[in-house]
C-alpha positions as CSV (number, residue, x, y, z in Angstrom):
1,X,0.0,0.0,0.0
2,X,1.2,3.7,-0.9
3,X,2.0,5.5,2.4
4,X,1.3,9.3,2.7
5,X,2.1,11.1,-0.1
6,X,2.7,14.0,-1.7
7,X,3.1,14.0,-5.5
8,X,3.7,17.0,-7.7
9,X,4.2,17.3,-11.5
10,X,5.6,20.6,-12.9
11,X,6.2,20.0,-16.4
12,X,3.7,22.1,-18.0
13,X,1.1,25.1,-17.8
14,X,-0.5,23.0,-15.4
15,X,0.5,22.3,-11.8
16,X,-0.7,19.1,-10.7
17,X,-0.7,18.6,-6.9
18,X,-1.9,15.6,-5.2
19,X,-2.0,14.0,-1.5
20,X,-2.3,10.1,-1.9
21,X,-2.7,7.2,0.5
22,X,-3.2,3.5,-0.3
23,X,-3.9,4.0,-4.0
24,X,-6.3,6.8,-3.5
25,X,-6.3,10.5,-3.7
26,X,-7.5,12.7,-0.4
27,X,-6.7,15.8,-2.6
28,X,-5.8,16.5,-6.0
29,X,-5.7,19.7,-7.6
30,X,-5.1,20.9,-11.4
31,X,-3.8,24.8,-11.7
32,X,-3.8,26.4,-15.0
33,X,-2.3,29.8,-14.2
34,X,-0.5,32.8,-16.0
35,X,1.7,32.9,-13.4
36,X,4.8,31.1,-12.7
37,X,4.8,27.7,-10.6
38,X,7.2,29.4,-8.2
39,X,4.4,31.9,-7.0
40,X,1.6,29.3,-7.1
41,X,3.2,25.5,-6.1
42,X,3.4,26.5,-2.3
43,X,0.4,27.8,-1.6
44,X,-0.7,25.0,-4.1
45,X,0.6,22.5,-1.3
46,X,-0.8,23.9,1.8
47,X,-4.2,24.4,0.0
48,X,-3.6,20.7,-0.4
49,X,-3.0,19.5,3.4
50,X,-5.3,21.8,4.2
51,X,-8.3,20.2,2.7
52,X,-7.0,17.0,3.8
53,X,-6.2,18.6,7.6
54,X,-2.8,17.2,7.5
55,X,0.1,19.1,8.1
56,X,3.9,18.9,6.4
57,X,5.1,16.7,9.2
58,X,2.6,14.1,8.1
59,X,3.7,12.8,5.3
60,X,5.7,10.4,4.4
61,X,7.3,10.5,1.2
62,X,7.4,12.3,-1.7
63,X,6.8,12.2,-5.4
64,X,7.9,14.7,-8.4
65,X,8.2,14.7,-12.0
66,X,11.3,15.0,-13.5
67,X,10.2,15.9,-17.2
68,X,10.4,16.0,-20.1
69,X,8.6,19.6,-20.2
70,X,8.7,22.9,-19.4
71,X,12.6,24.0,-18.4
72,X,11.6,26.3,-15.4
73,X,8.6,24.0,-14.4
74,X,10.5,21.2,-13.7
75,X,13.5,22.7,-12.0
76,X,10.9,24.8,-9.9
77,X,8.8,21.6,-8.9
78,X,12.0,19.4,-8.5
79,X,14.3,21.7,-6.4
80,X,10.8,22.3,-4.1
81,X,10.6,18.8,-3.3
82,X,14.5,18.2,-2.7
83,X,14.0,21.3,-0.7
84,X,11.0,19.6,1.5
85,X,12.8,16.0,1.2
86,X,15.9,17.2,3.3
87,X,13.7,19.4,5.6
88,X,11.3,16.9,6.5
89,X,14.0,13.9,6.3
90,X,11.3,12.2,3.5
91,X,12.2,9.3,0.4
92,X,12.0,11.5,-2.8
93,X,11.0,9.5,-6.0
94,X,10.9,10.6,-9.7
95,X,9.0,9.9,-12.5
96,X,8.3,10.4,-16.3
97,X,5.4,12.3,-17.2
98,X,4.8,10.3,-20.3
99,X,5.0,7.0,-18.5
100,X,2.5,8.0,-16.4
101,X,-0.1,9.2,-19.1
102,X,0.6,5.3,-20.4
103,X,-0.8,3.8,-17.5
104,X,-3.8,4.8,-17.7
105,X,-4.0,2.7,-21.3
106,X,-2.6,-0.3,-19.6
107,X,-6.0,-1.9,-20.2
108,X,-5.6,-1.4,-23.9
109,X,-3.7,-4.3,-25.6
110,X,-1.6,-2.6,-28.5
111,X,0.8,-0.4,-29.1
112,X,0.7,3.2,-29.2
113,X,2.8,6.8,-28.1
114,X,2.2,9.5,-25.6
115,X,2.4,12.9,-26.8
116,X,3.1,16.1,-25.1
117,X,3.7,19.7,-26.6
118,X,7.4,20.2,-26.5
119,X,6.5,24.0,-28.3
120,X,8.5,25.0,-31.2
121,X,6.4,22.8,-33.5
122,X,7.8,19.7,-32.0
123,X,6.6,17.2,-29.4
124,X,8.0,14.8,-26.7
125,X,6.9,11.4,-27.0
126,X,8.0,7.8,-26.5
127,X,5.8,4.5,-27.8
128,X,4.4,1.6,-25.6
129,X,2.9,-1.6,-25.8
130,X,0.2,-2.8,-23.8
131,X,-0.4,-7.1,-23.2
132,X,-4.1,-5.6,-21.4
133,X,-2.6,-5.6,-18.2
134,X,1.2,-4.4,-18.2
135,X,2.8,-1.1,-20.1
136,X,6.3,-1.6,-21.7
137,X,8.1,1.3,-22.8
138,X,9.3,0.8,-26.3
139,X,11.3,3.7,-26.8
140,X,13.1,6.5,-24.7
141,X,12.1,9.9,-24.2
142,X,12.3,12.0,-27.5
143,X,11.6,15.2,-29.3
144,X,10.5,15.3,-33.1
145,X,8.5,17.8,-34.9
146,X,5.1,15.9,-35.9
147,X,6.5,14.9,-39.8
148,X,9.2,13.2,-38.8
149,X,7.5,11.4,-35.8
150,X,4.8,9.9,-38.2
151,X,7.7,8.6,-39.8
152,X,9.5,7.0,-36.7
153,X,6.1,5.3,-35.6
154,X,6.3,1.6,-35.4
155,X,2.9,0.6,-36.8
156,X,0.7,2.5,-39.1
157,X,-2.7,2.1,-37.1
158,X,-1.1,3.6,-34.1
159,X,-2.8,5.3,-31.1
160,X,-1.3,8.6,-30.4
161,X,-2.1,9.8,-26.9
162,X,-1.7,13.6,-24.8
163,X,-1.4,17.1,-25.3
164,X,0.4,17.0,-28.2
165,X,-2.1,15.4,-29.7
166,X,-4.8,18.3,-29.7
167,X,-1.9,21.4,-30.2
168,X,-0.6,19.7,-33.7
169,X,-3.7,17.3,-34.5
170,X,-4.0,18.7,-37.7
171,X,-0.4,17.9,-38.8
172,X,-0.6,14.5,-37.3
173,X,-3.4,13.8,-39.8
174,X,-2.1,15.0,-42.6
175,X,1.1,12.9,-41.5
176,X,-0.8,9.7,-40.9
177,X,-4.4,9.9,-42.4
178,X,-6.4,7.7,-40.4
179,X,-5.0,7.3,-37.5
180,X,-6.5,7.2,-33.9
181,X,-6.0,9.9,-31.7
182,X,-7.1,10.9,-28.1
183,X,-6.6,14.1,-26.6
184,X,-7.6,16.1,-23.1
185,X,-9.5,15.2,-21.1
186,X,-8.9,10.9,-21.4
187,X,-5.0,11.6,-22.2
188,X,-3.9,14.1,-19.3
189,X,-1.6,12.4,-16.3
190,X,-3.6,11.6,-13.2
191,X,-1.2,11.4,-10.3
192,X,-3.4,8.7,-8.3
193,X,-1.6,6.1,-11.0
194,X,1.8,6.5,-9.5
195,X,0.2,4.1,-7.3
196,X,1.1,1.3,-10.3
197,X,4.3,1.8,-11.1
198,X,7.1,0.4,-9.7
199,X,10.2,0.9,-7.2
200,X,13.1,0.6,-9.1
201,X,17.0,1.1,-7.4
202,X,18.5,4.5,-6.9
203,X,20.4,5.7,-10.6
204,X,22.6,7.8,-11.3
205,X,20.7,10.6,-13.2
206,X,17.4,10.8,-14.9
207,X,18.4,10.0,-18.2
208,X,18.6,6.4,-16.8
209,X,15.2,6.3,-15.8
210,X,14.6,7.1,-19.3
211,X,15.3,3.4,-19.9
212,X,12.5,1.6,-18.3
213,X,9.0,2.8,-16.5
214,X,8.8,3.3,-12.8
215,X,9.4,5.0,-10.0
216,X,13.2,6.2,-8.7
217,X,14.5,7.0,-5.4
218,X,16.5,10.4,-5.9
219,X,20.0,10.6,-5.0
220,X,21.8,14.0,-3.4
221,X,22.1,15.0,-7.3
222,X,18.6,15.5,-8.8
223,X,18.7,16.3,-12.1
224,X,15.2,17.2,-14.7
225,X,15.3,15.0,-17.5
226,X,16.1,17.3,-20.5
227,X,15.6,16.3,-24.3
228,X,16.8,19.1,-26.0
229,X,19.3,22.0,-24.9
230,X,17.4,24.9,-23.0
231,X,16.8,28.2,-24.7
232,X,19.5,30.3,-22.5
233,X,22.1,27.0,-23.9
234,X,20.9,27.5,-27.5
235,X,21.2,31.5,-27.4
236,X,24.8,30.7,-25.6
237,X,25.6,28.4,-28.7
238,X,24.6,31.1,-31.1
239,X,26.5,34.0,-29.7
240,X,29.6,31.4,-29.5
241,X,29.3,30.9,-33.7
242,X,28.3,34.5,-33.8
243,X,31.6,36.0,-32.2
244,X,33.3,32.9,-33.9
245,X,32.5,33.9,-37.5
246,X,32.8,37.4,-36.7
């Protein structure tokens, strides 16, 4: 059974918060905001024990996302719950966003890919299969603009699954004419299915969770799982070749 638990995923737009105990959720909350997590995913949190009258010192471990996504989202939601790891002496595990989003189409023999917006015309996605029961990961963690996905896809008649799904729907169509694809609200992560996935050993960073579906016990170095370089690195790179050609 899952103890006391705080989960929190930070890769997007929207903040998802949750309390969970034995498989359940006392509390979860969804915040789509203009502002910035790090003004909201505090007082997100003590909204959250709040309604559940339970204080910090209650729980008992904790759960964040470690991406892909948003580059300030995740290091906002991940260096929060180091922060509240060391302070209240707590397990901290991470988790794939994407592998999550497959669980809930365990049920569903097949294969198919979850799809998030990755902006820049491009999405994040990696492809499952499903025996009805059990989700294997098929594929790490990657970032393609929608053409050359369609192209990468392992079987023609394909589910594609998430958010990426209804930002570049369109494209994927015209990509893969016919092809099945679910959007919000039946694709978005629900945080109460961390409660089927694994333990797996302590790793070294998150890229090797990127390997295999479950649940990671962070070590002192907690690092987001990044895809692509950052904006500030690419703007670094181009000033580099800039003042290099000048």
């Amino acid at each position: 059974m899952m103890p006391l638990t705080l989960a929190l995923d930070s890769s997007s737009e929207n903040l998802l918060v949750a309390l969970l105990k034995e498989g359940s959720a006392l509390v979860e909350l969804r915040l789509a905001v203009s502002e910035p997590h790090s003004k909201t995913l505090m007082e997100a949190v003590g909204w959250a024990l709040q309604q559940a009258s339970l204080e910090a010192a209650d729980l008992e471990q904790l759960m964040v996302c470690c991406g892909p996504g948003s580059f300030s989202g995740l290091r906002i939601g991940m260096a929060t719950m180091q922060g509240l790891s060391q302070a209240l002496e707590l397990p901290l595990y991470t988790f794939i966003e994407h592998d999550l989003i497959a669980c809930k189409f365990a049920f569903q023999a097949g294969v198919f890919a979850v799809l998030t917006d990755a902006r820049r015309q491009q999405v994040y996605w990696a492809s499952y299969v499903s025996d009805g029961q059990k989700v294997t990961r098929m594929s790490s963690c990657r970032v393609d603009d929608p053409k050359t996905l369609a192209a990468l896809l392992p079987e023609e008649d394909i589910l594609l699954v998430g958010s990426g799904v209804d930002v570049y729907r369109s494209k994927l169509l015209a990509a893969l004419p016919g092809v099945e694809l679910l959007g919000a609200p039946q694709a978005l992560p629900d945080l109460v299915l961390l409660s089927q996935m694994p333990l797996l050993p302590e790793i070294g960073s998150a890229s090797d969770l990127n390997e295999r579906i479950g649940l990671c016990k962070a070590g002192e170095k907690l690092e987001p799982l990044y895809i692509r370089p950052s904006d500030a690195e690419l703007n670094r790179d181009k000033k580099i070749k800039e003042s290099g050609d000048g």
